[in-house]
C-alpha positions in Angstrom: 32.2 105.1 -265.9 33.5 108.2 -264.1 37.4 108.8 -264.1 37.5 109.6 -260.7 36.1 105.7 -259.8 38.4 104.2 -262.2 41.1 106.0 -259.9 39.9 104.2 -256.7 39.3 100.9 -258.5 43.3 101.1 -259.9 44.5 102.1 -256.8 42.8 99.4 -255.2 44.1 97.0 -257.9 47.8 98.3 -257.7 47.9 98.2 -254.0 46.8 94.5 -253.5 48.5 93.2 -256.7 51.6 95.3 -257.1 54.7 93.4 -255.5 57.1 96.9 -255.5 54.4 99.8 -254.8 55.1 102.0 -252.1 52.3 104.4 -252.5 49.9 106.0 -254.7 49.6 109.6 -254.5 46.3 111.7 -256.2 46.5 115.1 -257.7 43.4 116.6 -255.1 41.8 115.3 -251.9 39.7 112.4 -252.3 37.8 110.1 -250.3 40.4 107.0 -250.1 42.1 109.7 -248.5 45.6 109.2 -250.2 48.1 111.2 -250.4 48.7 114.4 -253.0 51.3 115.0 -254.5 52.1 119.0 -256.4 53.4 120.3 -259.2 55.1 123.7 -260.3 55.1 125.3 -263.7 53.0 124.4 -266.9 49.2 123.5 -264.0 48.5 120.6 -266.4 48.2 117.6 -263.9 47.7 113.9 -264.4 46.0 112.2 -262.6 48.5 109.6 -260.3 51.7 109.2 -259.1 52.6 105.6 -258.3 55.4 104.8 -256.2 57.6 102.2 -255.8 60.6 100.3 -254.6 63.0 98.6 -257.7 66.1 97.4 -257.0 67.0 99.7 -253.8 65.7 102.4 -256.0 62.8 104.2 -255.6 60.9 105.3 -258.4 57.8 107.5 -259.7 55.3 106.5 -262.2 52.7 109.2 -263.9 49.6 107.5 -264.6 47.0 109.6 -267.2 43.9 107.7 -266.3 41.2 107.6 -268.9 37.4 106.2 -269.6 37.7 103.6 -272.2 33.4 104.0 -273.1 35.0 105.1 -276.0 37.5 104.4 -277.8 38.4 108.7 -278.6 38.8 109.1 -274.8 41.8 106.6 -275.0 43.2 108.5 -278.2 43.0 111.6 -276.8 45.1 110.7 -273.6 48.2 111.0 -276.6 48.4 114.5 -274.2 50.2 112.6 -271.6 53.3 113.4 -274.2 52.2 116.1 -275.2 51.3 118.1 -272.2 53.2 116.1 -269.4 56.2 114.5 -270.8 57.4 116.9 -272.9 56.6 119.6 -270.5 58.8 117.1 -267.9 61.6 116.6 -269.9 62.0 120.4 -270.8 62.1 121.5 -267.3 58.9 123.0 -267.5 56.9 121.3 -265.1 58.4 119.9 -261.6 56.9 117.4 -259.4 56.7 117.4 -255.5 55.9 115.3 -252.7 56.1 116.5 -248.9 57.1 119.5 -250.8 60.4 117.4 -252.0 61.2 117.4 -255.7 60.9 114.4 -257.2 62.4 112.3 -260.6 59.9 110.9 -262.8 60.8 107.4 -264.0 57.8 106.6 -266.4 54.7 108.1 -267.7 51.9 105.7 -268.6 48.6 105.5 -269.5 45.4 103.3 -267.6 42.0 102.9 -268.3 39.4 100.3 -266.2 40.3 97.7 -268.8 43.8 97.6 -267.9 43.2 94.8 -265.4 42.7 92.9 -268.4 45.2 93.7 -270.3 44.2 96.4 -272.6 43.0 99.7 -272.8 40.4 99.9 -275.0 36.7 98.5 -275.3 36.5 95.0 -277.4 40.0 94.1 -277.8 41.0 90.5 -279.3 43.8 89.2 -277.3 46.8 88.7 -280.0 49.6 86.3 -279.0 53.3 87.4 -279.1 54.3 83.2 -278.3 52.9 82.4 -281.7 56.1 83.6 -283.4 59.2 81.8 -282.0 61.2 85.1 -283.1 58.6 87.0 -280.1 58.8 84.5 -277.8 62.2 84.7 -277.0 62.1 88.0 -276.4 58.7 87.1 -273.9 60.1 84.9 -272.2 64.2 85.4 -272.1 64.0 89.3 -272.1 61.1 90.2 -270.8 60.4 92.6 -273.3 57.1 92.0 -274.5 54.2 90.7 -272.6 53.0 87.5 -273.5 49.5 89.0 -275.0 48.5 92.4 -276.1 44.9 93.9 -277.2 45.1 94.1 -280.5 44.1 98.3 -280.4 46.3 99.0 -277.2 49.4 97.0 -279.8 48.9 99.7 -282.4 48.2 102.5 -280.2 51.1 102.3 -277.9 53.7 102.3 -280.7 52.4 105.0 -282.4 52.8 106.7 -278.7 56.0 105.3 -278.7 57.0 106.7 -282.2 57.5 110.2 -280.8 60.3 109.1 -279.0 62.6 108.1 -281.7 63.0 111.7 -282.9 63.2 113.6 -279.9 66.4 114.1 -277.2 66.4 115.6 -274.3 68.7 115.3 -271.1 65.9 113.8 -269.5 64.8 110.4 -270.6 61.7 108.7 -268.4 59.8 105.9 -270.1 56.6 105.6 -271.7 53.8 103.8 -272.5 50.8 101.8 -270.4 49.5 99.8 -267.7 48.2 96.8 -267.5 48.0 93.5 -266.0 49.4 90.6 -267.7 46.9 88.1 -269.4 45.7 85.2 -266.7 47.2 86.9 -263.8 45.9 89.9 -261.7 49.5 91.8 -261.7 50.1 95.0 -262.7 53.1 95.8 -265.2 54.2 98.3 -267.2 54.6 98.2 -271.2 56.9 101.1 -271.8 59.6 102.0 -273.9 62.2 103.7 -272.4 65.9 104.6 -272.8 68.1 102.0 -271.6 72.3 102.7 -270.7 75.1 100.1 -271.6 78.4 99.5 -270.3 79.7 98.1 -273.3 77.5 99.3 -276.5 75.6 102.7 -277.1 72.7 103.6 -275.1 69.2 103.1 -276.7 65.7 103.0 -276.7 64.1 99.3 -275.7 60.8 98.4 -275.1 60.3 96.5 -271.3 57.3 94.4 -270.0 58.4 95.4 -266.2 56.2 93.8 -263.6 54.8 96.3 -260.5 
């Protein structure tokens, strides 16, 4: 499957299932005729930029779209750190829309299987309810989603393992998107750096719903 079809597919999907999204914007012209959005520095682009409305807040979402035919394609989107993050956070790329610089919130990664739940090819479902220790954190917190693919598990915390060492001024989230298992609702599974009032800001992993 071509990447550029999985893009009209997920923007179709996000559209009609996402509860907050604004608008989706493409990094060329292209036939659904969305928006583009532009960078400015390092010319590495991803693919989207999703964007939406959370509480009276507007944020923007890089999506690094791949093929999951195989299971290297996924791997190799480990560049959305790499390459876009990184170059993000170190002020060496920018982001524009309308020619109007804009803050990026998360970066995540899609493939066509993340209407399922998962990213890669022949993934077995595993159940974070199973442990009553998880399932708290399911269903009080709203940290974890309720199942994960059991490749997607293992490759988004070793994405998310880069994150634990480096510090920047800048701190957007990270990790995928997918739809929650039984429902047709996008969410993003992202770790991403959270501020207290009343104990020291860290790192937390969020199951936030679109």
């Amino acid at each position: 499957m071509k990447e550029q079809e999985i893009e009209f597919s997920l923007n179709h999907w996000i559209k009609t299932q996402g509860n907050t999204v604004n608008q989706i914007y493409f990094n060329r012209k292209n036939v659904v005729d969305a928006p583009i959005f532009k960078i400015k520095g390092d010319m590495k682009k991803p693919d989207l930029i999703i964007e939406r409305k959370h509480k009276n807040k507007t944020e923007y979402i890089v999506v690094e779209v791949k093929d999951a035919s195989h299971d290297k394609k996924i791997i190799d989107s480990f560049k959305i750190y790499t390459s876009y993050y990184k170059n993000y956070v170190e002020g060496k790329t920018k982001y524009f829309i309308n020619d109007i610089e804009i803050k990026i919130d998360h970066f995540v990664i899609a493939s066509q299987n993340s209407v399922m739940g998962y990213l890669f090819n022949y993934e077995c479902y595993f159940s974070n309810l199973d442990e009553p220790k998880k399932r708290d954190i399911v269903l009080k917190y709203k940290q974890l989603p309720p199942y994960e693919g059991n490749k997607t598990k293992l490759f988004v915390r070793t994405l998310w393992s880069v994150l634990r060492v480096k510090k920047y001024n800048l701190k957007p989230s990270l990790g995928v998107l997918m739809a929650k298992k039984g429902t047709d609702k996008p969410y993003l599974f992202v770790m991403r750096y959270k501020k207290y009032l009343t104990k020291k800001s860290q790192w937390r992993q969020d199951f936030l719903e679109l």
